[in-house]
C-alpha positions in Angstrom: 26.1 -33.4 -17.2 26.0 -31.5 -20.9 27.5 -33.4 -23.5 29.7 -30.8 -25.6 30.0 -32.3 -28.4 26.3 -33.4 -28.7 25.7 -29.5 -28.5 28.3 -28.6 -31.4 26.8 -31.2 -33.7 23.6 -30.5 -33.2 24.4 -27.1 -33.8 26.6 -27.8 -36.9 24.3 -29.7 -38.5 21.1 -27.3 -37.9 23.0 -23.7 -38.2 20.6 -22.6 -40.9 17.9 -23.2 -38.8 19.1 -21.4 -35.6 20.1 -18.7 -38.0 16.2 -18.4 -39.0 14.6 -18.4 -35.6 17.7 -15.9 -33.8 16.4 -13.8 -37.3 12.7 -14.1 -36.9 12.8 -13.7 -32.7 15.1 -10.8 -33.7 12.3 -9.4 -35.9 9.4 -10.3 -33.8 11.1 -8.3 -31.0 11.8 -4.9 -33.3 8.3 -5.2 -34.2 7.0 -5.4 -31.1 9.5 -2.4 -29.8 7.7 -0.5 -33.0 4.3 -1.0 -31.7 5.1 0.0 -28.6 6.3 3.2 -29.0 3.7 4.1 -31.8 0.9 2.9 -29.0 2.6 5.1 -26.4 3.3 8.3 -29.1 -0.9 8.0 -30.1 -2.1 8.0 -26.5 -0.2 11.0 -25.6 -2.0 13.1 -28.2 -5.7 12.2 -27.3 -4.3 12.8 -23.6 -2.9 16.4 -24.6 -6.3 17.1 -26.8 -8.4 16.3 -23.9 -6.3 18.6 -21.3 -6.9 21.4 -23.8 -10.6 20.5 -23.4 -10.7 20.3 -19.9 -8.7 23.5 -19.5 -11.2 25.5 -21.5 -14.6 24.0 -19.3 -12.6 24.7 -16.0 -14.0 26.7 -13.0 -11.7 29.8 -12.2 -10.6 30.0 -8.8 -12.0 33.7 -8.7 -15.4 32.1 -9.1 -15.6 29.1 -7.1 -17.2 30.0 -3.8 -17.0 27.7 -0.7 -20.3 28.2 1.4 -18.8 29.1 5.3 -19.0 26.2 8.3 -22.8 25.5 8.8 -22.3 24.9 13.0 -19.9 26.5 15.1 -16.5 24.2 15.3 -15.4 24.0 18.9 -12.2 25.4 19.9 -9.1 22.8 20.0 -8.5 22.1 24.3 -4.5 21.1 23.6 -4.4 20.1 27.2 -6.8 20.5 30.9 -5.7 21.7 34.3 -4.4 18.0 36.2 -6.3 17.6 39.5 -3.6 16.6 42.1 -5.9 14.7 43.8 -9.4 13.2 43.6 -12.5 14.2 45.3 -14.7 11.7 47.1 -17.2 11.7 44.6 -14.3 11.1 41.5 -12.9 8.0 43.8 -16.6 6.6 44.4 -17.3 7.0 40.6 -14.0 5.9 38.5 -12.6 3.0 41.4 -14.0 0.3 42.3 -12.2 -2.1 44.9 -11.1 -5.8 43.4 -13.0 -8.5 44.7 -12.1 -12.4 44.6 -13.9 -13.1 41.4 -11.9 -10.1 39.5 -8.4 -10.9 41.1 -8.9 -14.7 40.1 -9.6 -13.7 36.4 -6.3 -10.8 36.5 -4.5 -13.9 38.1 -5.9 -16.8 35.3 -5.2 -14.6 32.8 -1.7 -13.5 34.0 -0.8 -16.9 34.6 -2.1 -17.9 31.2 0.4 -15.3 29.3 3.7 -16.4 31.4 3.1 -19.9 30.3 2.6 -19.2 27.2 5.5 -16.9 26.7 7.2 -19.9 28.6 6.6 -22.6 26.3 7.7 -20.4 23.6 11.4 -20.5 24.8 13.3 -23.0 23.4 
C-alpha cells in the first residue's frame, strides 16, 4: 500500500527540488514545442520554393502526346450464348467417368475433412 505520510514528508522536506525539475521539464517541454514548430514553419518554405520550380519545368497538357494502342484490343464478350445441352464430342472431351481409384481418393479426402471438423467440436 502507499504510505501517505512518507509521501508528504518526502515532499515537504524536498519541495525546492520538485520545484526545480516541474520548472526545468516545464522548460525542456516549451523548448521542444519551439523547435518543433520552427522545424515544421522552415520545411514548408523549401517545399513551396520547390513547387514554384516544378510548376515552371512542367509539361502542358496541350503538348503531351500519348502515342495510340500499338495492337488491336479485343472487344470485351460480357457474356456467350449457353448451350442447353452438350454434343457428343463436348461430353467425350470435358467428362470423364469416376473409376475406383478416383472415388476412393473423393471418399479419403471427404472423410478426412468430417473428422476433422469433428474433432474440432467441443
Amino acid at each position: 500500500m502507499i504510505d501517505r505520510e512518507r509521501i508528504e514528508r518526502f515532499i515537504d522536506s524536498r519541495r525546492k527540488e520538485i520545484l526545480i525539475g516541474c520548472v526545468a521539464l516545464l522548460s525542456a517541454l516549451v523548448i521542444i514545442l519551439v523547435a518543433l514548430v520552427a522545424a515544421n514553419s522552415c520545411s514548408n518554405k523549401g517545399a513551396r520554393r520547390r513547387t514554384a520550380a516544378f510548376a515552371a519545368n512542367a509539361i502542358k497538357p496541350s503538348e503531351l502526346w500519348m502515342p495510340s494502342e500499338p495492337l488491336p484490343v479485343p472487344g470485351i464478350q460480357r457474356y456467350r450464348d449457353p448451350h442447353p445441352t452438350w454434343t457428343v464430342e463436348e461430353a467425350r472431351k470435358w467428362y470423364t467417368v469416376p473409376d475406383e481409384k478416383i472415388l476412393g481418393e473423393l471418399r479419403a479426402a471427404s472423410t478426412a475433412k468430417i473428422n476433422e471438423l469433428l474433432e474440432s467440436i467441443p
